[in-house]
C-alpha positions as CSV (number, residue, x, y, z in Angstrom):
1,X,24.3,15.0,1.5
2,X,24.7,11.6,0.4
3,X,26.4,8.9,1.8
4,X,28.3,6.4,-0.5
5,X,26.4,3.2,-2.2
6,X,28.7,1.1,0.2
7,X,26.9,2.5,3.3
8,X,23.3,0.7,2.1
9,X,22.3,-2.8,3.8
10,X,21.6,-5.7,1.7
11,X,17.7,-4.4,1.8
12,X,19.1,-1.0,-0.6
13,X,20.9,-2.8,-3.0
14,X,21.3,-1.6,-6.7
15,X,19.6,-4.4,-7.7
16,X,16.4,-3.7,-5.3
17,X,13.0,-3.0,-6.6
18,X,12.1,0.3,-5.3
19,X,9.2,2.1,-5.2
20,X,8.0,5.4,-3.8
21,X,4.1,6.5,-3.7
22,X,3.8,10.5,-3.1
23,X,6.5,12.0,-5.3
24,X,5.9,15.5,-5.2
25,X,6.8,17.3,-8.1
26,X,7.9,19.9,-5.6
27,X,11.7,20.2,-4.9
28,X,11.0,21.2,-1.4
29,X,8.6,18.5,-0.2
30,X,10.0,15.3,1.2
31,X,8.2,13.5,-1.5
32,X,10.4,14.6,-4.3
33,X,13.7,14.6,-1.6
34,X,13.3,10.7,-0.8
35,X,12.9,9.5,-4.7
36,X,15.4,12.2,-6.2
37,X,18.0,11.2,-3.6
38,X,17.0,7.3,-4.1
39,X,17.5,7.8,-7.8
40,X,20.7,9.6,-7.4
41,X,22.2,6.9,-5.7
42,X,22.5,4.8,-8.9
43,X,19.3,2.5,-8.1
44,X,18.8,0.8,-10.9
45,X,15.2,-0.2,-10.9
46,X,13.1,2.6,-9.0
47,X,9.6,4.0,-9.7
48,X,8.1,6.9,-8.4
49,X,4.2,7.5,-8.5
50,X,2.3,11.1,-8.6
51,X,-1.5,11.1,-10.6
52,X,-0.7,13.8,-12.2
53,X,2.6,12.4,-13.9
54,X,5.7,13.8,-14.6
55,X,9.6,13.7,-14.0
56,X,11.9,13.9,-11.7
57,X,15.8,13.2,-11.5
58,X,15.1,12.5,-15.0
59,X,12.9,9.2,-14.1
60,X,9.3,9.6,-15.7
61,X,6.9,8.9,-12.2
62,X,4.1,6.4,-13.1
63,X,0.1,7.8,-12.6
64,X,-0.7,5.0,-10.9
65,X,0.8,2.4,-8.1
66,X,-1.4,0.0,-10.9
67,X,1.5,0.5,-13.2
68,X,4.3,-0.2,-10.6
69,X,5.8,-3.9,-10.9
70,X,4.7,-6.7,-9.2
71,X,7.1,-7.9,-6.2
72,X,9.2,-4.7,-5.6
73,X,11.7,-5.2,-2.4
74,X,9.9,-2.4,-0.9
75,X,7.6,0.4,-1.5
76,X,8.0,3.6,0.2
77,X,4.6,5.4,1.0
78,X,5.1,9.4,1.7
79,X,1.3,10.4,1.6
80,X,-1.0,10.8,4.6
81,X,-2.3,8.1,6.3
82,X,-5.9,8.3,4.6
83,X,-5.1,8.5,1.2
84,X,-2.1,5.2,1.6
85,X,-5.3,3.3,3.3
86,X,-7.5,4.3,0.5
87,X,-5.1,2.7,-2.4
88,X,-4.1,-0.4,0.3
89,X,-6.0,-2.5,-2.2
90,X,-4.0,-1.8,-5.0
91,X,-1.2,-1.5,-3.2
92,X,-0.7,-5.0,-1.8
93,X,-1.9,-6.1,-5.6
94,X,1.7,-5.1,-6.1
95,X,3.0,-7.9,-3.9
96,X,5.6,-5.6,-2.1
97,X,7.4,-7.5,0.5
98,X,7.6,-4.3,2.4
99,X,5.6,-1.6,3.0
100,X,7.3,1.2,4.4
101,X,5.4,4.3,5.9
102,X,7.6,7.5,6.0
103,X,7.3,9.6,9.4
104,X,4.1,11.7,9.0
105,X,2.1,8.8,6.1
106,X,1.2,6.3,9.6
107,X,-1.6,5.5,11.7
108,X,-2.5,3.1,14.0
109,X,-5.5,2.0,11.6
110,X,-3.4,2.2,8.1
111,X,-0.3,0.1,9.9
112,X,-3.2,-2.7,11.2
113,X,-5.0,-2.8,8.1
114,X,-1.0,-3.5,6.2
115,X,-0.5,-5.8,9.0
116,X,-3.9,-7.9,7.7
117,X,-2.4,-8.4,4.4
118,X,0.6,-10.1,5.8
119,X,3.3,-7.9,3.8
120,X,5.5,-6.5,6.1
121,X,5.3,-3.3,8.0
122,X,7.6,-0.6,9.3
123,X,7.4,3.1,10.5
124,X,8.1,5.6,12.8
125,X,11.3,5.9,11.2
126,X,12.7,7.4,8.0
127,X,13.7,5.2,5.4
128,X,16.4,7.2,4.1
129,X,17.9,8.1,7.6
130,X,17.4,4.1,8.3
131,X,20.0,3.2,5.5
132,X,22.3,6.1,5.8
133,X,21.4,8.2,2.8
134,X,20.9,10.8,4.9
């Protein structure tokens, strides 16, 4: 269940640039939980990414983290640890001013190689438990 918009830090505003990389179209995997949840709690400027396209919470996900805006507040990775270190490049092209790596999507070697590009870090922890969404 949700918690009210009330409960989110000044990080989660409704204002905040989100955005999530491993949307699963999938209504069970945690992929499509974390952005359909996000989405539903009246974020106004949140993108979702999945190669193969699509939509969910009626938000059209982008193919690419190429096509996600420059400087989001944070993006959310939910993919395993290879295939987040593999797209780091593009990724910090984004400018995110935090990259945050869901429970499962870390590894020593991805969270060094974020920690070289000097955009923040943080894992070990779930994002959406983190700022009460859950």
């Amino acid at each position: 269940m949700l918690r009210s918009k009330s409960s989110m830090s000044s990080l989660l505003d409704l204002k905040s640039h989100i955005g999530v990389v491993g949307v699963s179209l999938d209504e069970l995997k945690y992929g499509h939980r974390i952005f359909r949840d996000l989405v539903n709690t009246g974020l106004e400027n949140i993108w979702g990414v999945n190669p193969k396209g699509g939509e969910v919470a009626g938000v059209e996900l982008l193919k690419s983290v190429r096509e996600l805006p420059e400087s989001l507040d944070v993006l959310i990775c939910v993919l395993p640890p290879e295939i987040t270190l593999s797209m780091l490049a593009d990724i910090t092209a984004r400018k995110p001013k935090l990259i945050w790596l869901q429970p499962g999507a870390e590894s020593m070697e991805l969270v060094a190689a974020i920690e070289g590009t000097n955009i923040a870090c943080k894992h070990d922890i779930c994002f959406m438990k983190e700022y009460g969404i859950w």
